[in-house]
C-alpha positions in Angstrom: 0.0 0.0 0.0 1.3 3.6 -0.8 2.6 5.2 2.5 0.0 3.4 4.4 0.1 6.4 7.2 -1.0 8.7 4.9 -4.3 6.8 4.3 -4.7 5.8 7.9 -4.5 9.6 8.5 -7.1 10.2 5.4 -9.5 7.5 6.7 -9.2 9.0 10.2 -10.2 12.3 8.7 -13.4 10.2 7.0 -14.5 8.9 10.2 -14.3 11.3 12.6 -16.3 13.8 10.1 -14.3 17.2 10.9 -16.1 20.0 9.0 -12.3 20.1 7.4 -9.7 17.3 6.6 -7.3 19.4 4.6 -7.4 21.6 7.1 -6.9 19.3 10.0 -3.9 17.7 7.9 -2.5 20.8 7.7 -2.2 21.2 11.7 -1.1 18.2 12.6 -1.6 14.2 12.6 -4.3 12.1 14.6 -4.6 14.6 17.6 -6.2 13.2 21.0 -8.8 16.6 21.3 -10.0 15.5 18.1 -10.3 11.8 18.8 -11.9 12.4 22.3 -14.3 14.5 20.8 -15.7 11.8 18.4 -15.7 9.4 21.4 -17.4 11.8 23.6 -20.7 11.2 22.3 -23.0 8.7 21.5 -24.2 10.5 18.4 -20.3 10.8 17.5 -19.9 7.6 17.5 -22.9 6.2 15.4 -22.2 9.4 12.8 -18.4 7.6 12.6 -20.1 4.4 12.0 -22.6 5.6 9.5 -20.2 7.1 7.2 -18.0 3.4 6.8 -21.6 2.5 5.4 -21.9 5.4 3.4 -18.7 4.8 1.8 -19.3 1.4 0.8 -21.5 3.3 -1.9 -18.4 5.0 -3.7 -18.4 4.1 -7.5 -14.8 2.3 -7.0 -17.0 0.2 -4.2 -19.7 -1.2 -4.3 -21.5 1.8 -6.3 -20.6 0.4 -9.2 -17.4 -1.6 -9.9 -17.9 -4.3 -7.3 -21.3 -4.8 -8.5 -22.9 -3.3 -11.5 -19.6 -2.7 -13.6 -15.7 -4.1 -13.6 -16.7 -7.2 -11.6 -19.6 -7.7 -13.8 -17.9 -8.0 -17.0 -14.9 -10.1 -15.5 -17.6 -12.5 -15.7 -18.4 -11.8 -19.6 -22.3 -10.2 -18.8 -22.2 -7.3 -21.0 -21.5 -6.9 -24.7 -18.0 -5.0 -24.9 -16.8 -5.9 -28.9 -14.7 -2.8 -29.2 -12.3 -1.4 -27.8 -13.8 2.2 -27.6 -16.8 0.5 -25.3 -16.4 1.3 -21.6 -15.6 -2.1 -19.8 -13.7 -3.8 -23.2 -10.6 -4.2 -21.5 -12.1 -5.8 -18.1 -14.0 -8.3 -20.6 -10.3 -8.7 -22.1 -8.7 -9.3 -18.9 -6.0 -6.6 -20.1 -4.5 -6.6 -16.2 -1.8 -4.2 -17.8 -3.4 -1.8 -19.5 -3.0 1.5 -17.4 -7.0 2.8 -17.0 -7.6 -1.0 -16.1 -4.8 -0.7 -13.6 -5.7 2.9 -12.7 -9.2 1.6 -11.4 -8.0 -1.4 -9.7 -5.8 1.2 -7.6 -8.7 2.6 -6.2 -11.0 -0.2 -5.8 -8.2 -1.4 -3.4 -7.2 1.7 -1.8 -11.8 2.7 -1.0 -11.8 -1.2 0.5 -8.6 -0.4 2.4 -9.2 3.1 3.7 -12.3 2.1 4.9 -10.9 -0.9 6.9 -8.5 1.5 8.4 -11.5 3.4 9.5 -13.3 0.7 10.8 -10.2 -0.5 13.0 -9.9 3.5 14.1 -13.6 3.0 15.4 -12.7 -0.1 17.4 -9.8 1.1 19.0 -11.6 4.0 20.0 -14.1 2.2 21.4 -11.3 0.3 23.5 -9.8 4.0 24.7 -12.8 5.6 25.5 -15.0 2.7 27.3 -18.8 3.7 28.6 -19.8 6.2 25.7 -22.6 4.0 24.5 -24.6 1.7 26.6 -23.6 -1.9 26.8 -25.9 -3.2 23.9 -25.2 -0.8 21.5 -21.9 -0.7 21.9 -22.1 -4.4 20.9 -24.0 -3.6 17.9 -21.5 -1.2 17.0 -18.6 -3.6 17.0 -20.4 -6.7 16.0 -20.9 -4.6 13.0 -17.4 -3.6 12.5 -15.6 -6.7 12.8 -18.4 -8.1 10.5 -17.4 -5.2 7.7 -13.6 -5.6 7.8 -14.1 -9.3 7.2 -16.4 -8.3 4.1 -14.1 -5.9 2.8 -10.8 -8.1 3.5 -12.8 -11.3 1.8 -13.9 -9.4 -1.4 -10.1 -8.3 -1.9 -9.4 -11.5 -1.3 -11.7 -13.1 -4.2 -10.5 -10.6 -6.5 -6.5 -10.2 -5.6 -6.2 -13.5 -4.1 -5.5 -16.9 -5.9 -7.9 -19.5 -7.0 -9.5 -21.4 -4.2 -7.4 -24.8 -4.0 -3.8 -25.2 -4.5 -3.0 -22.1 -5.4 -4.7 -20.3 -3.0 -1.1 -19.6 -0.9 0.4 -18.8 -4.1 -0.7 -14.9 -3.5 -0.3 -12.6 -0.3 -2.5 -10.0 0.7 -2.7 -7.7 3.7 -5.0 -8.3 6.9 -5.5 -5.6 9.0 -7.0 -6.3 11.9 -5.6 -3.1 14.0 -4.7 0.1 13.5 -1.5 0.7 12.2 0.6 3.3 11.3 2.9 1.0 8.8 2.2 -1.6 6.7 1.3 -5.3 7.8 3.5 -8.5 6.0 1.7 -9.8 3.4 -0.1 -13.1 4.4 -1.1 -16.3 2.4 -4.0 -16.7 1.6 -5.4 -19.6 3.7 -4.1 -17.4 7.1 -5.9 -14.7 5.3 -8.9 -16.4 5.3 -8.8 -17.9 8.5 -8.4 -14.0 9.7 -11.6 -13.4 7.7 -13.4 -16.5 10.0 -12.4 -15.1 12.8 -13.4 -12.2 12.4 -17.0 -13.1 11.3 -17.2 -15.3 14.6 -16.6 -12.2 16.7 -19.4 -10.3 14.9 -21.4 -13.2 15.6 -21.0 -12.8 19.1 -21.2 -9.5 19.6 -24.6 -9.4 17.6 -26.0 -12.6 19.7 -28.5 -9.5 21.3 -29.4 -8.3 17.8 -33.0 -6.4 17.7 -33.5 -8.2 14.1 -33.9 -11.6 15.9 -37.2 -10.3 17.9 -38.2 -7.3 15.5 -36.9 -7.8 12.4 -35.8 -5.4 10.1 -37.7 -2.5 10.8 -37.9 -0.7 7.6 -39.4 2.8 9.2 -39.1 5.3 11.3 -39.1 4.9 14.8 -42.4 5.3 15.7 -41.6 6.9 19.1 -39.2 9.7 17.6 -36.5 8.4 18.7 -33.0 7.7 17.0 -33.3 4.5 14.0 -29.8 3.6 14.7 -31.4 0.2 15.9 -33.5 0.4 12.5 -33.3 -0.4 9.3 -31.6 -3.7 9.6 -31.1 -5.0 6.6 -28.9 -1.8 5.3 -26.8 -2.9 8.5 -24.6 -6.2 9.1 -27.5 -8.1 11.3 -26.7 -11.5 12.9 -28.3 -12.9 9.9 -26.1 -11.2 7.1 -23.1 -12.2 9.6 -24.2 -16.0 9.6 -24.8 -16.1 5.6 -21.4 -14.1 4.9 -19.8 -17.2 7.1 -21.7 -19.7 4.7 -19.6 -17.5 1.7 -16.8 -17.6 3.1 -16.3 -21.4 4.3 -17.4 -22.8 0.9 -14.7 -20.0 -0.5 -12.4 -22.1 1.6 -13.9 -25.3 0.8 -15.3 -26.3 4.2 -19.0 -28.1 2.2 -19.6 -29.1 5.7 -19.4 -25.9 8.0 -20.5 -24.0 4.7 -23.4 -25.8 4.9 -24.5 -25.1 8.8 -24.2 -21.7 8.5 -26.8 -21.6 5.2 -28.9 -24.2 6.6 -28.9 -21.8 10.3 -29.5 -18.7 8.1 -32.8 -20.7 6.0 -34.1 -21.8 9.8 -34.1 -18.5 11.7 -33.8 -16.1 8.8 -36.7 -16.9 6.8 -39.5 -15.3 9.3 -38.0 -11.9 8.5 -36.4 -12.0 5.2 -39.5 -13.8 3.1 -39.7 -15.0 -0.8 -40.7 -11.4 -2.6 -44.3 -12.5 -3.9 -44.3 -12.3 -7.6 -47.2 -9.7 -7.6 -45.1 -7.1 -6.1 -42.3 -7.6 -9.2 -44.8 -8.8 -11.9 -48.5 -6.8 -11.3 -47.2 -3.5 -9.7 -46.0 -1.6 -13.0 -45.7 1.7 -11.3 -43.2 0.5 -9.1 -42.5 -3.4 -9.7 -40.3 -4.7 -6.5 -36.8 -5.9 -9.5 -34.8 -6.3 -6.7 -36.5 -8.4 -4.7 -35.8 -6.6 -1.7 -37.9 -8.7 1.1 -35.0 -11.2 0.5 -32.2 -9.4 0.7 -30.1 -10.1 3.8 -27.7 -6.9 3.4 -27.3 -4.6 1.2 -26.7 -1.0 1.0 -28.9 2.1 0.5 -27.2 4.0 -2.4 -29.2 7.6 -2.8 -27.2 7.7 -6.2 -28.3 4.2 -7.7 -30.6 5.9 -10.2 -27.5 8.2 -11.6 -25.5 5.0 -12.1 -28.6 2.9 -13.8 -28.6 6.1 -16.1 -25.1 6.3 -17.1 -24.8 2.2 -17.6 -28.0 1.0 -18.8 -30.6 3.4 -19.7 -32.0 2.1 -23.2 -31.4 6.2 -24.5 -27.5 5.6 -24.1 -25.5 5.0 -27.6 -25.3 1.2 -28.5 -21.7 1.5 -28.0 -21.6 3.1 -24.1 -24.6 1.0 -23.2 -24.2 -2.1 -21.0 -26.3 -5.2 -22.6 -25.9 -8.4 -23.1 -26.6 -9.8 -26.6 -29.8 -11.3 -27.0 -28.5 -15.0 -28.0 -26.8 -14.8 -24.8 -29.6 -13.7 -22.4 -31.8 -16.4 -23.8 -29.0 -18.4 -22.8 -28.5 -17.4 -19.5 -32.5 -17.5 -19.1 -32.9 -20.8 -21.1 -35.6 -18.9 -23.4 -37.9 -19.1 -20.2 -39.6 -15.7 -20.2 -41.7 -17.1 -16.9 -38.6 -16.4 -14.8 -39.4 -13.5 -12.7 -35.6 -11.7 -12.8 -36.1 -12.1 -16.7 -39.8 -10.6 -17.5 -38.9 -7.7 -14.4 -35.2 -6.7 -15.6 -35.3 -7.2 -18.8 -37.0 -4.5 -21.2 -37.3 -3.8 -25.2 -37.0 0.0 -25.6 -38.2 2.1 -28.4 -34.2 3.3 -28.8 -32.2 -0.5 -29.4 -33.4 -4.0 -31.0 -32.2 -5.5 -28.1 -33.2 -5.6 -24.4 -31.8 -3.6 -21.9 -30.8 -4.4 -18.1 -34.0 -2.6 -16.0 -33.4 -4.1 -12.8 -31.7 -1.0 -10.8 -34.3 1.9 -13.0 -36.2 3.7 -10.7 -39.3 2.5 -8.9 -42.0 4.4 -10.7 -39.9 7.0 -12.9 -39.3 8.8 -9.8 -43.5 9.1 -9.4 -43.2 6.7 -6.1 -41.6 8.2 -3.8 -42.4 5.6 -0.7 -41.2 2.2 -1.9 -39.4 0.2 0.5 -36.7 -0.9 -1.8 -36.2 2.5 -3.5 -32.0 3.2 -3.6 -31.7 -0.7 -2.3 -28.6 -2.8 -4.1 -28.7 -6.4 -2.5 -25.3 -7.7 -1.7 -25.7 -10.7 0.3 -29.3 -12.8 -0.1 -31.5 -15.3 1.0 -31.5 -17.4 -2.4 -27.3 -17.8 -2.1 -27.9 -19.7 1.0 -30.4 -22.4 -1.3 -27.5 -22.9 -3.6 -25.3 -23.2 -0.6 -26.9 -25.6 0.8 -27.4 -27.4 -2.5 -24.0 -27.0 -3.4 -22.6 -28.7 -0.2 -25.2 -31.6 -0.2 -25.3 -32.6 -4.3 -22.9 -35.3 -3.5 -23.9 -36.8 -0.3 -27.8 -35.9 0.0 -29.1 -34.8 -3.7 -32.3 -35.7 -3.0 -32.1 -32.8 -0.3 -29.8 -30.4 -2.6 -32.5 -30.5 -5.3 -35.3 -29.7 -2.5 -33.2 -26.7 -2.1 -32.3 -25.7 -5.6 -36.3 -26.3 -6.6 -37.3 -23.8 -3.6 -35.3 -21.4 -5.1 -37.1 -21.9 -8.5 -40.6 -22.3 -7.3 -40.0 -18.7 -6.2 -39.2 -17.5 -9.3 -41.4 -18.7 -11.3 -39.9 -21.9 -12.8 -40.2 -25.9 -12.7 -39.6 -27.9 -10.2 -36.3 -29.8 -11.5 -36.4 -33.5 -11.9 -34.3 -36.1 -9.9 -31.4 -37.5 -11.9 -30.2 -33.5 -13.0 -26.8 -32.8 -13.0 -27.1 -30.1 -9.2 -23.8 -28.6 -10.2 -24.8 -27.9 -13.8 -28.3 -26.6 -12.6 -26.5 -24.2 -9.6 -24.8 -22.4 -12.3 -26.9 -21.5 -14.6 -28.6 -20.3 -11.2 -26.0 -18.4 -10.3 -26.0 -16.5 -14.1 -29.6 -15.5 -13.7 -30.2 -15.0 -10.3 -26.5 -12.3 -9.3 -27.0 -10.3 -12.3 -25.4 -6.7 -11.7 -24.7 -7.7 -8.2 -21.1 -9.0 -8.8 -21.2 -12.7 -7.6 -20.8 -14.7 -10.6 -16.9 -14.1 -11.6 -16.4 -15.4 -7.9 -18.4 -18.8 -8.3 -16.4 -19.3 -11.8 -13.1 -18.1 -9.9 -13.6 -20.4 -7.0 -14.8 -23.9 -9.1 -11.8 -22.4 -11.4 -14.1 -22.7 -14.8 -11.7 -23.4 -17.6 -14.3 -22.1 -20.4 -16.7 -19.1 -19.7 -19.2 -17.9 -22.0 -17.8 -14.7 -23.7 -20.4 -11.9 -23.7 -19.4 -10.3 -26.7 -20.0 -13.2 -28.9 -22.7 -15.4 -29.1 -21.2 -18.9 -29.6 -17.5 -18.6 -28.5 -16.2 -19.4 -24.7 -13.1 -17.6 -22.8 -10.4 -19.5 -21.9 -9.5 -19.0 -17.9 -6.6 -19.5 -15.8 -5.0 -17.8 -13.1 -3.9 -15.3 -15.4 -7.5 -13.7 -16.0 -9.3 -15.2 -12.7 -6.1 -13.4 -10.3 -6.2 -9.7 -10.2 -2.8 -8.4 -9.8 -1.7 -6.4 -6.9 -1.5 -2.8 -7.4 1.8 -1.5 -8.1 1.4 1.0 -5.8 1.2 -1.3 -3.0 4.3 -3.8 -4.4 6.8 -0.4 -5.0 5.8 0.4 -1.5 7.3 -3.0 0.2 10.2 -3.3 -2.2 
């Protein structure tokens, strides 16, 4: 990492909110009036907290390349023939190529600012002891620990190597305190078992978590008081925790542990985070429910969504700055089954292309409803991952149960139950390519199964060769120059 106290002082500046960073840089580094006065106050504290969220919404986050854009077309979802078209190289794999490099940078520095942030928070928390009371000061690190391992496990899938044998073959950074220098580089198995650990501590610390008793709470408090407790799902709930442990152990190919934290998340998470029923996506054209929000275990509440869905997909952008993916290929994905709920709802023929264009993040109601629940909403972990989970970590041993799970996930979207004797593997992929669409999960289930052959967006019969030379993101220079 470039001079890593520079950012550490940068991210302090982030999290403490000063009215001025430059000008608090130019006085002097991390005073203690400052820092005291952030930990002074419970309000202080939950502002701090609030703007780690916020950032997760930056463009170089999860805003738009670790979701809608650069991650998305690592997995070959758009169209991208020419070079002049917006994510060509990332759909090339061109690793070298110094825009592609450029962005990489800062996807990596955002995750790694924000980490620093977070461990800022907690060691405050440790200096200045009694500012909140007991259980929301649990909240408030349950939450943080669960963060950093988010942020460290995403740079992880796209920095570190394929899952398997060459998973120690690439270091990356853990930092699980603050500091003021650079930590070693680590292998990738410690770094993973960092991640674990991690995730078990926010599991503790959010055992007392209001979601268990009230659920998500998606208003205002009805009393007037503060919705730091509110809002759950926007937050890193015990449930989100538990399901982002499921990720994470089949990452490191632990089927069994994998597959009791899914099955825990589908037992005690289903109450609160139900199927969306088809009639909010399919009969409510005013505002149709694309996202499936009711399902959607965290995700993050992005006031600029609409301004990105406008720049990438809107059907009145130029065929050649639109993101699309060709018709023969959607089909594909969707096995010609227009029935399927995330095909009918996300997938529209404008008046401006021959070709459908991605609908899923457009505004509920061209901006005429102003009240929907999932309004701004970008799902980033969900109840449906847990199915193929589970069905993932049983098709070998119990496939009569995996396809139970795998057919669940269909029922609720409008397809077939599957008969027995399917290849389960087979079927969880093409699951995986219609259910993650602009939510950045797919170039992780082809890295971590290290697909040889992908289907290449911009053509509608040929495959892209993989290896660890297009499935491992290299390490920003900035970062290597640093150590050497």
């Amino acid at each position: 990492m470039k001079k890593t106290i520079i950012k550490y002082i940068v991210g302090v500046c982030a999290v403490w909110m000063t009215s001025s960073c430059d000008d608090y840089l130019d006085v002097q580094p991390m005073d203690k009036f400052l820092e005291s006065q952030v930990f002074s106050t419970q309000i202080g504290v939950q502002n701090a907290l609030n703007g780690i969220y916020l950032e997760l919404n930056n463009n170089r986050a999860y805003g738009e390349d670790l979701t809608l854009g650069a991650i998305e077309a690592l997995a070959q979802r758009y169209n991208q023939p020419n070079s002049d078209q917006p994510l060509y190289s990332y759909q090339n794999y061109l690793y070298d190529e110094q825009p592609v490099m450029t962005k990489f940078e800062s996807i990596w520095t955002r995750a790694y600012v924000n980490i620093l942030n977070i461990n800022a928070l907690l060691d405050g928390l440790e200096k200045y002891p009694g500012v909140l009371p007991q259980d929301e000061e649990n909240l408030v690190k349950g939450e943080s620990y669960a963060l950093r391992a988010f942020l460290h496990f995403d740079m992880l899938r796209i920095f570190g190597g394929v899952p398997g044998e060459s998973m120690d073959a690439y270091q990356l950074p853990y930092y699980d305190a603050v500091e003021k220098e650079a930590v070693p580089l680590i292998a990738g198995s410690l770094f993973m078992d960092k991640v674990l650990a991690d995730l078990e501590m926010a599991g503790d610390y959010l055992s007392g978590d209001p979601i268990v008793e009230n659920g998500t709470m998606l208003s205002e408090s009805p009393d007037g008081e503060i919705n730091f407790f509110r809002y759950r799902n926007f937050r890193m709930n015990l449930y989100a925790v538990k399901a982002l442990q499921a990720r994470a152990y089949q990452y490191a190919g632990n089927d069994q542990a994998a597959l009791e934290s899914a099955e825990w998340v589908i037992e005690n998470a289903s109450q609160w985070f139900p199927w969306t029923d088809p009639l909010a996506v399919l009969s409510t054209p005013d505002a149709p429910d694309m996202v499936f929000s009711s399902e959607i275990l965290f995700g993050t509440y992005n006031m600029n969504l609409y301004g990105r869905f406008n720049s990438l997909f809107n059907s009145s952008l130029q065929e050649n700055k639109i993101l699309y993916a060709r018709p023969r290929r959607l089909d594909q994905t969707f096995e010609t089954n227009e029935n399927d709920y995330r095909f009918n709802s996300s997938w529209v023929l404008g008046s401006n292309h021959s070709f459908k264009t991605f609908n899923k993040y457009n505004e509920p109601g061209q901006i005429n409803n102003s009240t929907a629940s999932f309004k701004y909403v970008l799902g980033l972990i969900r109840m449906s991952e847990m199915y193929y989970i589970a069905a993932e970590s049983l098709a070998d041993t119990d496939p009569g149960k995996a396809l139970g799970y795998l057919n669940t996930v269909r029922y609720n979207r409008g397809l077939q139950d599957l008969n027995e004797g399917v290849d389960i593997q087979d079927e969880i992929l093409k699951e995986y390519r219609k259910e993650f669409f602009g939510e950045g999960q797919l170039f992780f289930y082809y890295k971590r199964h290290n697909i040889d052959r992908i289907p290449n967006g911009s053509s509608n019969t040929a495959n892209k060769t993989m290896d660890e030379s297009t499935y491992v993101v290299p390490l920003p220079l900035s970062e290597l120059e640093f150590r050497n």
